[in-house]
FITOR-954055 format. One record per residue (C-alpha): y, x, z; residue number from 1. Coordinates in pm, whole numbers, padded with zeros to 5 digits, m for minus. Layout:
+--------+--------+--------+-----+
:     yy :     xx :     zz :   k :
+--------+--------+--------+-----+
:      Y :      X :      Z : NUM :
...
+--------+--------+--------+-----+
END
This chain:
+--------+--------+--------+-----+
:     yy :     xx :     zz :   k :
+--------+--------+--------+-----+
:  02081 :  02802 :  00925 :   1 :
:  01905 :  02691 :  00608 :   2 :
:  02124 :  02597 :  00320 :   3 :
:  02029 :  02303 :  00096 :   4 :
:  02146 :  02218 : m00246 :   5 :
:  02119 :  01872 : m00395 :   6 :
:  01974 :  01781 : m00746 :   7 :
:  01957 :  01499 : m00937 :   8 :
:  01698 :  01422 : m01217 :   9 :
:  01712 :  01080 : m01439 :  10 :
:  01336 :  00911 : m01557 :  11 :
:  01162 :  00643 : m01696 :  12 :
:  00947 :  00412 : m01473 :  13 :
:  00619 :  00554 : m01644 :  14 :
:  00713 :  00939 : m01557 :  15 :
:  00842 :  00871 : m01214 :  16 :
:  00534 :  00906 : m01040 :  17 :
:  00406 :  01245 : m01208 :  18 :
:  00768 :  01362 : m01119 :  19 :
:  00724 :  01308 : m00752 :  20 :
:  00410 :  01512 : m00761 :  21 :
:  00539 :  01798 : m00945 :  22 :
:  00847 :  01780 : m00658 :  23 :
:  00605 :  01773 : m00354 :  24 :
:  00386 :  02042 : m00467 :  25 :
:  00693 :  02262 : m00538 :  26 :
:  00689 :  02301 : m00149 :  27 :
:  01097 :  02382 : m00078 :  28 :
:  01153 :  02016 : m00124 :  29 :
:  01314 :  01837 :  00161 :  30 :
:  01384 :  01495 :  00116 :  31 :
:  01333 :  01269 : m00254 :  32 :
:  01542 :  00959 : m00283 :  33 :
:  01493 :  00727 : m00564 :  34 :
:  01730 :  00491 : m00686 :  35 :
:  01765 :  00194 : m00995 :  36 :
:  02073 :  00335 : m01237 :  37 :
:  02332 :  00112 : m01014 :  38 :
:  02266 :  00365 : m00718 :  39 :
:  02042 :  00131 : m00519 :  40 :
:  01808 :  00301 : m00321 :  41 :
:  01474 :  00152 : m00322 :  42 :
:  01257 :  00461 : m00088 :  43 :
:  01370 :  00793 :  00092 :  44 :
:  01057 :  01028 :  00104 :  45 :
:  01160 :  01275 :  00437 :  46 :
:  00916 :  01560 :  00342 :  47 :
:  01050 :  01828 :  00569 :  48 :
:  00770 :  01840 :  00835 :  49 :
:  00513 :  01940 :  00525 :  50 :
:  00317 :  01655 :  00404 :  51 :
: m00033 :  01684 :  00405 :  52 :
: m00316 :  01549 :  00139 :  53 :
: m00371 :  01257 :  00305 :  54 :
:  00021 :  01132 :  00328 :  55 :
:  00059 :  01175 : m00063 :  56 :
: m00172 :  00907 : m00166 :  57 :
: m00007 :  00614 :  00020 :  58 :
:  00345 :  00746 : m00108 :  59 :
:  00246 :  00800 : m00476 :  60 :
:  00102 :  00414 : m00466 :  61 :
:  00480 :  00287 : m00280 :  62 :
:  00608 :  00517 : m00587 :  63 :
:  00371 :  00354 : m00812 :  64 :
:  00446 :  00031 : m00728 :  65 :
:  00846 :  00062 : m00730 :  66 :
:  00803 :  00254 : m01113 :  67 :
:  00690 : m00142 : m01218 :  68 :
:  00993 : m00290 : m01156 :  69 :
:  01246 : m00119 : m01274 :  70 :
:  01228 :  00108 : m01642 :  71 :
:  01521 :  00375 : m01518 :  72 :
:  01549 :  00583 : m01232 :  73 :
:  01772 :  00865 : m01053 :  74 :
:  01560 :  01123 : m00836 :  75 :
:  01787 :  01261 : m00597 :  76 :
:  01594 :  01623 : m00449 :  77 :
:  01728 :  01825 : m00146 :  78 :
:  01566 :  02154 : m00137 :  79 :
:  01571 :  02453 :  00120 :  80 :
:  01729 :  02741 : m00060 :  81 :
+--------+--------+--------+-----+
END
């Protein structure tokens, strides 16, 4: 049974995006929620079945597009241990 730990990391709208692609690349990364500072969750990324080159691109532009409307975020990581 893998064990998972939960981590929580708080940005601005114009680093959110380079912080999801420093997160995928780390490879042990399960699952990215991001949420406004009220806890709303605006996208769950599901990443344990490996994501591929050609997923990243449409999921960095949903990223992309969420970082313009709101200035401050929580990233919520689950990683394999």
């Amino acid at each position: 049974m893998t064990k998972e730990k939960k981590y929580e990391f708080k940005v601005k709208g114009k680093e959110l995006v380079q912080k999801i692609k420093d997160l995928i690349h780390e490879g042990n990364v399960r699952r990215i929620i991001i949420k406004n500072d009220e806890g709303k969750t605006y996208i769950e990324i599901p990443l344990n079945i490996g994501i591929i080159g050609a997923l990243v691109a449409p999921i960095l532009a949903a990223v992309g597009a969420i970082a313009v409307l709101v200035t401050d975020f929580t990233i919520e990581v689950i990683k394999e241990e």
